[in-house]
Every structure is written in structure tokens, then in C-alpha cells.
Legacy VTK file of the C-alpha trace (Angstrom):
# vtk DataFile Version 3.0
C-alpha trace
ASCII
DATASET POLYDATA
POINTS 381 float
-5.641 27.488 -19.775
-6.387 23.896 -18.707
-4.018 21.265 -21.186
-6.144 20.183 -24.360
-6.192 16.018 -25.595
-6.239 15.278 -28.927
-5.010 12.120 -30.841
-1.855 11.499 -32.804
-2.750 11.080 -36.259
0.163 9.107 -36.548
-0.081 6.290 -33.770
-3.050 7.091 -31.738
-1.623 8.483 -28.531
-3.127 10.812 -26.415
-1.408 14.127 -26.453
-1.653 17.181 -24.549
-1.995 20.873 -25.950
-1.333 23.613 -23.417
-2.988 26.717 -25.339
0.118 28.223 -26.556
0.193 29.553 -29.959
2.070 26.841 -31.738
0.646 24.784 -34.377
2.447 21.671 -33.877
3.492 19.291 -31.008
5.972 16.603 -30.811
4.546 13.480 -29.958
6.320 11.260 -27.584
5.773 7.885 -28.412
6.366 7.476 -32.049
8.345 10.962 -32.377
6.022 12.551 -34.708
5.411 16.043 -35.550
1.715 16.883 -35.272
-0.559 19.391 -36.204
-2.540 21.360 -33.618
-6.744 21.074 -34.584
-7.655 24.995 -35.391
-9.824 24.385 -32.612
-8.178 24.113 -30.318
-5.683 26.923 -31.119
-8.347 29.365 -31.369
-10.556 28.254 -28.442
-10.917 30.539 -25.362
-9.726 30.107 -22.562
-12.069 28.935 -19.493
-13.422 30.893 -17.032
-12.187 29.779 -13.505
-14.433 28.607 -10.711
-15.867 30.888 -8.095
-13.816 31.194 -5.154
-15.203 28.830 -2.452
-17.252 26.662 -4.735
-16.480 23.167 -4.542
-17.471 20.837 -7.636
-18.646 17.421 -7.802
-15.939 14.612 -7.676
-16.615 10.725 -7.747
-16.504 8.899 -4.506
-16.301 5.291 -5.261
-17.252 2.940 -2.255
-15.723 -0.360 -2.249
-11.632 -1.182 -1.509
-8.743 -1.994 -3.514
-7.235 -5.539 -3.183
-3.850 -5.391 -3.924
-1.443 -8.402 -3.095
1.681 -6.762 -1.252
4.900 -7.175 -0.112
4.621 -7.514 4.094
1.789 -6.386 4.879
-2.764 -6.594 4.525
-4.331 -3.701 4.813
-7.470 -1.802 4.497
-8.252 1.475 3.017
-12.156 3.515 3.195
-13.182 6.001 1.384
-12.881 9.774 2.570
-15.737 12.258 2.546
-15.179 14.583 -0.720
-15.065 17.493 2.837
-12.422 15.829 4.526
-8.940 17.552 4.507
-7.120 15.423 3.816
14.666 -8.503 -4.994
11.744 -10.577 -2.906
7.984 -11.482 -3.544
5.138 -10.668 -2.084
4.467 -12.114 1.525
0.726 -10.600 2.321
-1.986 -9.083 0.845
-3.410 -5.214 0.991
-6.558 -3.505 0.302
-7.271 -0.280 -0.483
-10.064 1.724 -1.305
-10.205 5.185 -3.113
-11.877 8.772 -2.255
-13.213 11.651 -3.933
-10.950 11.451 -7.390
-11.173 14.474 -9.745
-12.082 13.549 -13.040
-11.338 15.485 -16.593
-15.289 15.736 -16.936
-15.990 16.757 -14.165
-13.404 19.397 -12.687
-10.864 19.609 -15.523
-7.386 17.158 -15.748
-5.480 16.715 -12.875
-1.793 17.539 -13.253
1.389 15.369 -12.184
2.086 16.811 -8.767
6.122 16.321 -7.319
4.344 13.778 -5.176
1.868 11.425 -4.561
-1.583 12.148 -3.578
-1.799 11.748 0.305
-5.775 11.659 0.322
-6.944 9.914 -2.076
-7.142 6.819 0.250
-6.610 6.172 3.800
-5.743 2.819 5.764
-8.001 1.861 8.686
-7.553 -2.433 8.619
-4.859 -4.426 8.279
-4.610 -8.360 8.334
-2.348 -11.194 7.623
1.138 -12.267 7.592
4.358 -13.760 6.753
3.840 -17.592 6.517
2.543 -21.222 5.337
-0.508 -21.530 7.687
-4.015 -20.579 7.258
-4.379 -17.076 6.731
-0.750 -16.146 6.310
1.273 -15.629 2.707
3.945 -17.028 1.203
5.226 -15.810 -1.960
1.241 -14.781 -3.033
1.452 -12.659 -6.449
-2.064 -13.264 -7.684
-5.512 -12.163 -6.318
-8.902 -12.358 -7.428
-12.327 -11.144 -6.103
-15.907 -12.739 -7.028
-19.567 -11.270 -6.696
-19.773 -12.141 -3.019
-17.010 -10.282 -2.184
-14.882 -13.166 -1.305
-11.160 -12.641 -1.929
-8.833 -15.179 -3.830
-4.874 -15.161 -3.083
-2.221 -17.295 -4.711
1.098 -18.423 -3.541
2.922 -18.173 -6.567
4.707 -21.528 -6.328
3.197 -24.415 -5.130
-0.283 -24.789 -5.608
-2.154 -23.171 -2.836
-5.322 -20.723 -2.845
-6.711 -19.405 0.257
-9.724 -17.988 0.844
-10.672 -14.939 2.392
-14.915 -13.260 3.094
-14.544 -9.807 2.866
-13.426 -8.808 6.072
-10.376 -10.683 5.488
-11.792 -14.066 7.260
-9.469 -16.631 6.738
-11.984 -18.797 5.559
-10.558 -22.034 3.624
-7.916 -22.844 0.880
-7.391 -25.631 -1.579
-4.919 -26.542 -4.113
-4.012 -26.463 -7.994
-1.274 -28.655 -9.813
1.625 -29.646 -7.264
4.213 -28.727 -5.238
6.580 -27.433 -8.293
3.365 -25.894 -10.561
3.643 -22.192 -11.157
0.513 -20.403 -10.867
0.782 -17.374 -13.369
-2.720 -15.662 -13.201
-5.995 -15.687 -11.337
-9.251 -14.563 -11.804
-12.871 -15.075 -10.947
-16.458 -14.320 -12.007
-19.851 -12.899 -10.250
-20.771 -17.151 -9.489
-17.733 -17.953 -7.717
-15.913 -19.237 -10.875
-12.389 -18.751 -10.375
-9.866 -19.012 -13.759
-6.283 -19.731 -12.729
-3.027 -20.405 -15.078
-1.695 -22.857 -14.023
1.728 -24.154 -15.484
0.527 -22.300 -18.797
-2.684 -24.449 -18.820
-5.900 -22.300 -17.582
-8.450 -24.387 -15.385
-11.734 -23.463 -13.705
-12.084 -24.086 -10.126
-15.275 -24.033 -8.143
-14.414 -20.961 -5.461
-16.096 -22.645 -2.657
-14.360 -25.972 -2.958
-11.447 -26.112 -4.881
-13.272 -28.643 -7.242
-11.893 -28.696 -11.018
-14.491 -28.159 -13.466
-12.629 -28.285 -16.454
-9.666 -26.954 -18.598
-9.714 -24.744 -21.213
-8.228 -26.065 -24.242
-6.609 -24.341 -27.211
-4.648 -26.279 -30.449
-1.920 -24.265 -29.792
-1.103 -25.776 -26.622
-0.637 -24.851 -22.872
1.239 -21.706 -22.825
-0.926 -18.968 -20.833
0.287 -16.349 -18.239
-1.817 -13.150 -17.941
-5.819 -13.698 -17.969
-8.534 -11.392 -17.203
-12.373 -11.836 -16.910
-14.874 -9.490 -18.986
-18.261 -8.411 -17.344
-20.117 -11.135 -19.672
-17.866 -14.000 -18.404
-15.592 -14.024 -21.355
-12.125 -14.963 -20.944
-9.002 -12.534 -22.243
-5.876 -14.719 -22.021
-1.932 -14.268 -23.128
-0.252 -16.879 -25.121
3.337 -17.250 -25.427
5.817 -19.413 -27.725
9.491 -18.994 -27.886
11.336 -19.557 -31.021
15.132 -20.010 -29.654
17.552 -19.173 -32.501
15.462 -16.776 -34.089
18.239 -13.980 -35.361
15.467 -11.541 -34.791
14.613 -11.069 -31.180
10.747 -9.222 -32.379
10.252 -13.017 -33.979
12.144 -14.936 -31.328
8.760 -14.282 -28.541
5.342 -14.892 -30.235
2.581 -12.998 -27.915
-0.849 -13.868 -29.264
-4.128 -12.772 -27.087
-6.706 -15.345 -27.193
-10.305 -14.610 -26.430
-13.018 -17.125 -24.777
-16.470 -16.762 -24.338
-18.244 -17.701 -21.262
-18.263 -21.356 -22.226
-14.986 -21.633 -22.913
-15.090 -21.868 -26.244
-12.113 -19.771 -28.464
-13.693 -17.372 -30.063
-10.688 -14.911 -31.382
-6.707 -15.420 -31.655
-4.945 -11.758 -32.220
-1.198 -12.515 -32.773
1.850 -10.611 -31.947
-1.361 -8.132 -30.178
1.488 -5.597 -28.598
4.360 -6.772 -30.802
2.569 -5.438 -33.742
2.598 -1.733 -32.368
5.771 -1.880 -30.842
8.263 -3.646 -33.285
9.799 -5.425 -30.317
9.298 -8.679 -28.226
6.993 -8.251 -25.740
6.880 -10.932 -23.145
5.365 -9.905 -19.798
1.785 -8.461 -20.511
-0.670 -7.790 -17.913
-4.068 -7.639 -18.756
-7.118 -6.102 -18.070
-10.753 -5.558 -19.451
-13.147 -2.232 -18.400
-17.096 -2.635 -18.087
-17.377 -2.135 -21.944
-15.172 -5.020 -22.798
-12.142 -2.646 -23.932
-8.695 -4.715 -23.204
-5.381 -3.103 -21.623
-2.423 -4.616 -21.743
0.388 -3.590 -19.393
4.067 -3.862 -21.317
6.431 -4.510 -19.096
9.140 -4.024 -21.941
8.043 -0.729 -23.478
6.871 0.688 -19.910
3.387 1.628 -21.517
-0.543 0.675 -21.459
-1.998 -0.776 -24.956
-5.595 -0.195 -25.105
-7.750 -2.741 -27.826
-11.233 -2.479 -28.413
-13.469 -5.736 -27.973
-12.776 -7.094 -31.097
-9.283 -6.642 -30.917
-8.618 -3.326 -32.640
-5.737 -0.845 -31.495
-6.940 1.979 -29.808
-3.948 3.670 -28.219
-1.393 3.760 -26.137
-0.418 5.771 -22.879
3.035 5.766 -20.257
6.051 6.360 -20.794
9.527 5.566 -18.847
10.491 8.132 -16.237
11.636 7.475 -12.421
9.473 7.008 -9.096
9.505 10.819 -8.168
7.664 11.258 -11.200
3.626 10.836 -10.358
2.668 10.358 -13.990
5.381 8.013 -15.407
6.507 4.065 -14.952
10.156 2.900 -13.191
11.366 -0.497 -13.382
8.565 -1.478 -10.984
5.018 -1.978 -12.805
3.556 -5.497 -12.003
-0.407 -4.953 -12.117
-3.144 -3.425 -13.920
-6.653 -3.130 -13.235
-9.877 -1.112 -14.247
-12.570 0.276 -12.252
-16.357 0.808 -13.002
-15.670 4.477 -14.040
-13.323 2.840 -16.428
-10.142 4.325 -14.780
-7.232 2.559 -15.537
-4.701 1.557 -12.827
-1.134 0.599 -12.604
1.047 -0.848 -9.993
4.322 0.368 -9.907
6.501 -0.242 -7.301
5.295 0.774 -3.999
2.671 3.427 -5.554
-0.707 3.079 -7.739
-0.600 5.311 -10.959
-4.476 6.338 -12.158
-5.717 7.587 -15.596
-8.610 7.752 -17.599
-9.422 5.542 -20.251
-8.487 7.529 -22.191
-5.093 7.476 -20.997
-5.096 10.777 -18.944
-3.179 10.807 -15.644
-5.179 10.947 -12.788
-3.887 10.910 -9.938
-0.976 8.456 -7.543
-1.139 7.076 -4.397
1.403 4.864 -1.971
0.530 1.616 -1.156
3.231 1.105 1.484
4.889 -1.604 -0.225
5.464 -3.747 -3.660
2.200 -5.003 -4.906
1.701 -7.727 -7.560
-1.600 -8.120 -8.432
-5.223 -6.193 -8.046
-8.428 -7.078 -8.715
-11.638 -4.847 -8.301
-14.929 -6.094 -6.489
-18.865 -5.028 -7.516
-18.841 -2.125 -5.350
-15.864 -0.876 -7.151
-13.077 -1.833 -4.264
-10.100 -2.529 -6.068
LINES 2 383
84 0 1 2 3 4 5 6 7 8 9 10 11 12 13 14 15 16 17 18 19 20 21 22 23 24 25 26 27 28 29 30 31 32 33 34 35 36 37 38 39 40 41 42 43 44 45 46 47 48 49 50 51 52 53 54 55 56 57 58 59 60 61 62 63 64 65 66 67 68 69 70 71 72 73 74 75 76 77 78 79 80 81 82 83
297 84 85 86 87 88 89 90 91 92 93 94 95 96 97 98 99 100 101 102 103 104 105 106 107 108 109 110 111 112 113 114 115 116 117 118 119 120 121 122 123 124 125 126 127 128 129 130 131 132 133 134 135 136 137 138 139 140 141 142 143 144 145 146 147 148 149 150 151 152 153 154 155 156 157 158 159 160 161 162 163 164 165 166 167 168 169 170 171 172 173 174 175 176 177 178 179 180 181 182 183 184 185 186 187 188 189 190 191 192 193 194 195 196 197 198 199 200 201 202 203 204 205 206 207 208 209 210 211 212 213 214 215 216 217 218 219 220 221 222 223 224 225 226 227 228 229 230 231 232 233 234 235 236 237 238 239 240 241 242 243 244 245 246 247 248 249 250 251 252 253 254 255 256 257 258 259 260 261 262 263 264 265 266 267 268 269 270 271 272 273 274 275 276 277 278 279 280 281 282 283 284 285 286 287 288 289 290 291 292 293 294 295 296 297 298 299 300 301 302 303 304 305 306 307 308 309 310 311 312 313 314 315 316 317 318 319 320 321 322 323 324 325 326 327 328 329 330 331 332 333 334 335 336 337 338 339 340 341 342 343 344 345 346 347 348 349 350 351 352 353 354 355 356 357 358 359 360 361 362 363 364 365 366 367 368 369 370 371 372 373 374 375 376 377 378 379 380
């Protein structure tokens, strides 16, 4: 019998039921006992697929842009028939195939390896360096409604820009020589968003030109930012509080929300600190098609999922070790969300994929560390 989800009464988490006959199951991030629904204790098990019928996956046209560690590269899609210490110095794009979804074909179960077909490289581009077209130290991507492709050294000021073929095609720059350039981002118009030395500014894509800075009375302390479909603006706000006896009230996290104008428009405090009871400093973000958030903890190795007002939804991840498909080492850096509303994770050298609801998916290699993705309109991450 294909594994049942059902929610923790308790914290929210997804949790699996494999059909067996007991009535409770342990869950694994707050440690509570739970009780099985009746339902799904007493429901039958399916009927398997005839033999030589092949169902329906997705394919998703498009690539994944993925800023990497020595190498750009370029994965298509496959036919659903087809068998199949340092910082980053280049940028990589990939591009997923035919991806089994819960819906459709049932869950997908953590394999003792990663997924060899669900992408395949056929481009790469780029290269160790300072000139046009080559990286240096580039952690943050972004990807506008043209398709034209943002990367950012992370020290120093410098964008380049890239058409979609990879197309060297100009840069410009932000701050100075010493500014640290935290986050990037950019809308449908060109717009690109990027954090620079805490303080988040608007750039004209084309150009370069600053149109403004977005300002908040709590000062200039952004890092992670991430666009919603409707042009508003999800952004992470940090303040230390040195002495503080308590390390969970020594790092105030507080998500602050924009609208398309720039305009605040919601301040959440302590967002992930609230579930967790711990400091949580290094959040990634990321917002689906329906203006859901994730945040990617760094600290307590899991995704937080909030709806568009803020609420807690749940959490998914756990710890576990790089031969382990379905859980996070030392090595997440990136999140991201796809117009299916799959969630994805970069971890180390691979690319971890669940639902939205938190399901694992599938995971793919990537060939090297990657540090930041951003998906395009035709769903290329």
C-alpha cells in the first residue's frame, strides 16, 4: 500500500502512514505521538496499474538557473519515453523532465540515489574570472520575463547580464568595491531587487540605473528577498542583540512584506524563531504562484511554509547525510518554487524536490555547489 499524508495535530508537519495496523505514529519534528485518522486505517488498499501502462507525468519546459561552483551549464527536458570551503565561480542551468507527482502516479519514494533522468545537460557556458562573461565569487541569480538572466558577484558590486542563451550581454554595478550583495531578484518588467549592504534597491535591468530604495523605520538590515507573482516584495530582516544571555533573543528575524510600490505592508517578527524556539539567522526565501512563502532554515535543516498573510502552515526536512535523497547535510544554500508549486532545495552538489505540501519528490546532481536559483516564465529554474 502506497504511504498515506496526514497532518500533525500537534505542529503541522506532514507525516506519512504506511497502512500498517497501528493507530499511532511518532512524529519527527516535534516528537509527538499521533493518532492515525480511522480512515486511513481502514482504507483499502489500491489496485496496481496494468502491466505496460504508462501514466501521465508533468514535463515542464523551461531550465533551471542555478549559480554553481566551476562550471555553466544547460539542461533540456527529456521525453516522458526516453530511458533514461570556496564560492561559487560560474553559473549552471538546468531544466527538469517528466517528474512523477503524488496526484498523478502516487508518491515517489527516497531511492539510495539520485535520480539520473530527471534532467540532462546539453550547454554549458562561462568561466572562472573578472571579465565579461566570466564569474567571480557570483552567489546570487535572478531571471526576468524576457528570459534574461541576472548574476551577482557576491563582493564587490558587479551584475552581469546574460539573454537566454547565456549571451554575455552587459553588466553594471551596485554600492562599491567593499558592498556585499546578499540577495537578488527581478520581476516580469525587468525590475531587478538586490540587497545590497542590508539596504534593498531597485535597479532598471537594462541599465543598471537606480530607481529607488526601499525604506523601512527599522533600518537597513535585509539579506534574503524574494519576488511574488503580483510584484510584491518578501524580505528578511535581521538585528543582533550582543549580550543577550538568551541566544533565541540574541538574533531578531522579522519578515517584512512590500507591495509592488514599495510600500510596507506587513512586519511578522521572529517568523521561524517563533516555531522553532531557537535563533534562526540564515533564511532563504521563496514565494509559489499563490503567494505562499518558504523559508529555508539553515539552522534547523528544514523548510517553513507561511501562507500570504503570514500564517504557519508547516514544516518539512529534516537532518540526515548526502546519501540520503530525501534529507538535508550541512550543504543547503537555495530554495526556489516552480509553477506546479514544487518546492526545491539546494544542497550541496544535488537539488532535493517536494511538493508543497512537503512530500519528497524526487533528487538530482547538479555537478557542483550551487548558491542560488531562480525560475523563469516557462518554468526553467
Amino acid at each position: 500500500m502506497e504511504p498515506q499524508t496526514f497532518k500533525c495535530t500537534n505542529c503541522g508537519a506532514s507525516l506519512d502512514y504506511d497502512g500498517r495496523a497501528a493507530r499511532t505514529v511518532r512524529c519527527p519534528y516535534c516528537g509527538t505521538s499521533i493518532i492515525v485518522p480511522e480512515e486511513l486505517r481502514t482504507a483499502p488498499r489500491n489496485q496496481s496499474r496494468p502491466a505496460g501502462k504508462n501514466a501521465s507525468g508533468v514535463v515542464l519546459v523551461g531550465a533551471i538557473v542555478v549559480v554553481g561552483l566551476t562550471f555553466v551549464w544547460l539542461l533540456l527536458p527529456k521525453s516522458p519515453s526516453t530511458n533514461g570551503g570556496d564560492v561559487p565561480k560560474t553559473l549552471a542551468i538546468v531544466t527538469q523532465a517528466a517528474v512523477r507527482t503524488a496526484s498523478s502516479q502516487g508518491p515517489v519514494r527516497p531511492t539510495s540515489a539520485p535520480s539520473p533522468s530527471f534532467a540532462g545537460k546539453v550547454l554549458s557556458f562561462g568561466s572562472a574570472g573578472t571579465g565579461p562573461g566570466t564569474f567571480n565569487r557570483a552567489t546570487n541569480i535572478a531571471v526576468d520575463g524576457a528570459g534574461h538572466i541576472y548574476v551577482a558577484d557576491r563582493q564587490g558590486g558587479r551584475v552581469q547580464v546574460f539573454d537566454s542563451t547565456g549571451r554575455f550581454v552587459t553588466q553594471w554595478m551596485v554600492g562599491n568595491s567593499k558592498s556585499i550583495l546578499y540577495s537578488l531578484a527581478a520581476d516580469r518588467k525587468g525590475t531587478v531587487y538586490a540587497t545590497v549592504d542590508g539596504s534593498i534597491e531597485r535597479h532598471e535591468g537594462a541599465s543598471g540605473k537606480l530607481l529607488d530604495t526601499l525604506q523601512y523605520s527599522g533600518g537597513n538590515h535585509f539579506e534574503s528577498i524574494a519576488l511574488a507573482p503580483d510584484g510584491s516584495l518578501a524580505a528578511m530582516w535581521y538585528m543582533e542583540h550582543p549580550g543577550t544571555l538568551d541566544p533565541r533573543e540574541g538574533v531578531q528575524g522579522d519578515l517584512v512584506q512590500f507591495d509592488a510600490q514599495g510600500k510596507v505592508t506587513r512586519v511578522i517578527s521572529s517568523v521561524v524563531s517563533d516555531q522553532t524556539d531557537e535563533p534562526e539567522r540564515d533564511l532563504r526565501l521563496a514565494v509559489d504562484g499563490l503567494g505562499n512563502l518558504y523559508a529555508l532554515s539553515r539552522h534547523s535543516y528544514a523548510v517553513f511554509k507561511f501562507s500570504p498573510e503570514g500564517k504557519y502552515i508547516n514544516r518539512f526536512g529534516s537532518r540526515g547525510n548526502s546519501s540520503q535523497p530525501d534529507l538535508f547535510s550541512l550543504g543547503i544554500s537555495a530554495i526556489a518554487v516552480d509553477n506546479q508549486g514544487r518546492v526545491f532545495v539546494v544542497d550541496s552538489d544535488r537539488v532535493l524536490v517536494f511538493t508543497s505540501e512537503g512530500r519528497y519528490v524526487a533528487t538530482f546532481p547538479i555537478g557542483g555547489s550551487a548558491y542560488g536559483m531562480a525560475f523563469d516564465d516557462k518554468n526553467g529554474l
